[in-house]
N, C-alpha and C positions, 0 to 999 in steps of 0.2 A: 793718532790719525789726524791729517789736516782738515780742515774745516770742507773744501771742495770736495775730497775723499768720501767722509760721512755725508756728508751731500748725495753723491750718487748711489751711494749703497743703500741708503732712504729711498731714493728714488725707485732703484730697482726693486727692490723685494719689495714696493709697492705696486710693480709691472709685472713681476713674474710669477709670484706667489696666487695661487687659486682665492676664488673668496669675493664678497663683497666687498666694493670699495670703499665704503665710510669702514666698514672692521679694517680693512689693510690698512687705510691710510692713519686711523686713529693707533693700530699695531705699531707701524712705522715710526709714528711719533714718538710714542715711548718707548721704542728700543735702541733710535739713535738719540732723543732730547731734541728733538726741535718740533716745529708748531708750523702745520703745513699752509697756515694761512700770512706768516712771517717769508717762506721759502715761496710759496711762487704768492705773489699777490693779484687781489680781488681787483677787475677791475668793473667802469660801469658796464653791468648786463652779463657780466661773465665773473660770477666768484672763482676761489682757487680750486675747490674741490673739483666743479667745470673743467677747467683749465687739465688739472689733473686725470679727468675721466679720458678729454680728450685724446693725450699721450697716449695714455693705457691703451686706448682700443687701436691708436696706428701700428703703434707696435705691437701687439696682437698679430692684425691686419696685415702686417708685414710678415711677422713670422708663418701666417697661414699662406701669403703669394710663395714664400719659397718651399715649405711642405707642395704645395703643387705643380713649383716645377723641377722637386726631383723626385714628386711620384704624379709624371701627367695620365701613365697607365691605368694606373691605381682610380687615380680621378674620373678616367672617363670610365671604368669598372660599373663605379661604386654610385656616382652622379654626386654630382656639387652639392648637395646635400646633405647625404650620407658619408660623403669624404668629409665636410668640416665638423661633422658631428665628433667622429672619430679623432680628427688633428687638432679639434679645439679640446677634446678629452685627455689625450695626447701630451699635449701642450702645459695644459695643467698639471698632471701628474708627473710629466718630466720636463718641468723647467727648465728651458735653456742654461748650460752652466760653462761654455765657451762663447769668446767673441768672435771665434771661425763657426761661420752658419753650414759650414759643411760638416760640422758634429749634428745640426740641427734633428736630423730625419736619421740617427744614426740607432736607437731602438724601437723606429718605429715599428718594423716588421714582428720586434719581441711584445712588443703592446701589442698589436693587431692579434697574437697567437695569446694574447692571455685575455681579451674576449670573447676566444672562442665558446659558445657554450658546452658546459661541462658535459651533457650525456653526448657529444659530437667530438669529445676530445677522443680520438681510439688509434690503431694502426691502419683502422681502412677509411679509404680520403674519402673527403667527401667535399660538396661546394663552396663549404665553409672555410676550407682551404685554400679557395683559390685569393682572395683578395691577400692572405698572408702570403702565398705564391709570389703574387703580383710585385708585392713589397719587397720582398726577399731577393727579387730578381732586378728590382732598382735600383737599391742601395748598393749593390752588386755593380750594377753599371758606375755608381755614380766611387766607390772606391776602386772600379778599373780605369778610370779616366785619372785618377788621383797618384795610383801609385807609381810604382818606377818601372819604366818600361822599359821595350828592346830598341826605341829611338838611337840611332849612331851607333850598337852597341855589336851587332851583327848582319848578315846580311837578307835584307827581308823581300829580296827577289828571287824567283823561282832558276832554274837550270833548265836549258832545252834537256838535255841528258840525265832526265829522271834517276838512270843508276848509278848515278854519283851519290846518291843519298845512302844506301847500300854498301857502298864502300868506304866511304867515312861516317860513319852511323856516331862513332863517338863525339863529333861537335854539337852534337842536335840536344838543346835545352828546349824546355818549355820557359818561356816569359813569366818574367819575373811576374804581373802583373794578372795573370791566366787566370780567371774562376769555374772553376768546373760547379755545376749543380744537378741535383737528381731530384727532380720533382715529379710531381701526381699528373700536373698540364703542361704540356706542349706551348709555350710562352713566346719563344722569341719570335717569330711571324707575327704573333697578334702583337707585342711592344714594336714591332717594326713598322707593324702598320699604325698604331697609335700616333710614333713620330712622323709619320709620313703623313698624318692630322685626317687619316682614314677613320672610319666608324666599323672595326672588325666586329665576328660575332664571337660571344662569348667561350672561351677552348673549355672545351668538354675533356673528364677525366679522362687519362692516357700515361701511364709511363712516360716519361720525358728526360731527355740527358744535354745537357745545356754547356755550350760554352760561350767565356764572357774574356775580352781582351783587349789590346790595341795596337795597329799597326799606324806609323805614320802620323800619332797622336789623334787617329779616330778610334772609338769604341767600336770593336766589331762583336756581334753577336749571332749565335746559330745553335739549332737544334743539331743534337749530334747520334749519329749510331752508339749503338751498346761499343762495339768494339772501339772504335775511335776515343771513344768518351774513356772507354777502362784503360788503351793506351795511355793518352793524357795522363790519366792521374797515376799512375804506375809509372810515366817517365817522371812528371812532377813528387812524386814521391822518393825515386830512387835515381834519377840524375841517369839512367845507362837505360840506351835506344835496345839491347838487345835482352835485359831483364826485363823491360817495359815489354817488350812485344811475349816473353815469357808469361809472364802473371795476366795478362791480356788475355791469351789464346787459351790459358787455364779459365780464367771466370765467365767467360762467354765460348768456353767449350766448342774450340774448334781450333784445326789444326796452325803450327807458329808458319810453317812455311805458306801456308794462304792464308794468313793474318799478313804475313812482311808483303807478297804480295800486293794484297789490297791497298797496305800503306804506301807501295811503290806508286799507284796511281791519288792519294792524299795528302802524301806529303807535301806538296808545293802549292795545294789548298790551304793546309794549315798554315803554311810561311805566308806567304798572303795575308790570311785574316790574323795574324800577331799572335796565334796560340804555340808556336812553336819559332826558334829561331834558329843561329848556324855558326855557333860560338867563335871566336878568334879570328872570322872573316871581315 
């Protein structure tokens, strides 16, 4: 290992490791061989260990601005308080171990659910769920903006002549990129209004069916019907507009010929918001 090499690797697991800083950085010492007052030097009114504090806490600092802004829902939930208690716990226990900060906030949602406390952990929700919600639904945006969409790939404008969609049913994909979710809260209005740097009130428990996508390289988001939502994931699962409307009209129990209906007047919603697109066009 070159001497700049073991240099940084000192450095960091002196930044990112939990712990008091005279233990880290005296740890550090002895597990690379160097002498932290050699590597950064003392100067007047500022020794190295100073020096050293200071780094540590920007970068902290830093890692705590970007947990905020790909969870600002979560934030304004929780208040600037009770969110960095968490992200700085967070942060500790799972060390950044990528130089893309888009890994950064990637189990947050799974931390948040293993604070739950344990007589609240059950199958009936309850409030304590929501801030896991919150997160679950972010990270969610923030891997739809990420992944690979329907940009250039099909055509993501609607038809005056709805029953075209009916008649060529076999090009209709769902996007690559499409998150379906089934939660306890009704979410996407109150993160809509979040971004929109509104002060929503808190979503009270309700069944909720969510979808998450991108059309035109924006994140679209919306709360969806049961049927809509089982379509989705029954097209997304099975690639074919007329099994999907099959398994559909079977789980939400109602008939396929007023399921295709309804969809006759949604489909060119969905094209729209990027949850569906119109293969080979």
């Amino acid at each position: 290992m070159s001497e700049l090499a073991n240099i940084q690797k000192w450095l960091t697991s002196i930044i990112i490791k939990p712990g008091r800083l005279n233990d880290k950085v005296y740890m550090a010492d002895q597990c690379y061989h160097l002498n932290h007052e050699k590597v950064i030097l003392s100067t007047a009114g500022m020794p190295a260990m100073k020096k050293i504090e200071i780094y540590a806490k920007g970068y902290v600092l830093r890692l705590m601005e970007c947990m905020k802004a790909e969870y600002p829902a979560l934030l304004q939930l929780l208040g600037p308080e009770l969110f960095n208690i968490f992200a700085s716990a967070y942060l500790a226990s799972v060390p950044p171990a990528s130089p893309n900060l888009y890994d950064l906030g990637l189990y947050f949602p799974t931390f948040l659910r293993g604070t739950l406390p344990k007589e609240k952990v059950s199958e009936e929700p309850s409030i304590y769920d929501l801030p896991v919600e919150v997160a679950i639904f972010e990270r969610s945006i923030a891997e739809a903006s990420r992944s690979k969409g329907i940009e250039g790939r099909g055509k993501e404008s609607t038809y005056d002549n709805q029953m075209l969609y009916l008649l060529d049913t076999a090009s209709i994909r769902t996007s690559p990129c499409l998150i379906l979710l089934q939660l306890h809260f009704p979410l996407a209005e109150f993160i809509k209004a979040v971004q929109r740097l509104e002060n929503p009130p808190t979503p009270v428990i309700k069944e909720s069916f969510a979808a998450i996508s991108r059309s035109g390289y924006i994140v679209q988001i919306g709360d969806l019907e049961l049927w809509q939502w089982q379509f989705l994931k029954a097209l997304q699962n099975h690639n074919d507009y007329l099994v999907a409307i099959s398994i559909a009209s079977q789980k939400c129990g109602v008939n396929s010929d007023s399921l295709m209906a309804d969809l006759m007047l949604w489909i060119p919603l969905a094209l729209k918001s990027g949850y569906i697109y119109r293969d080979g066009l």
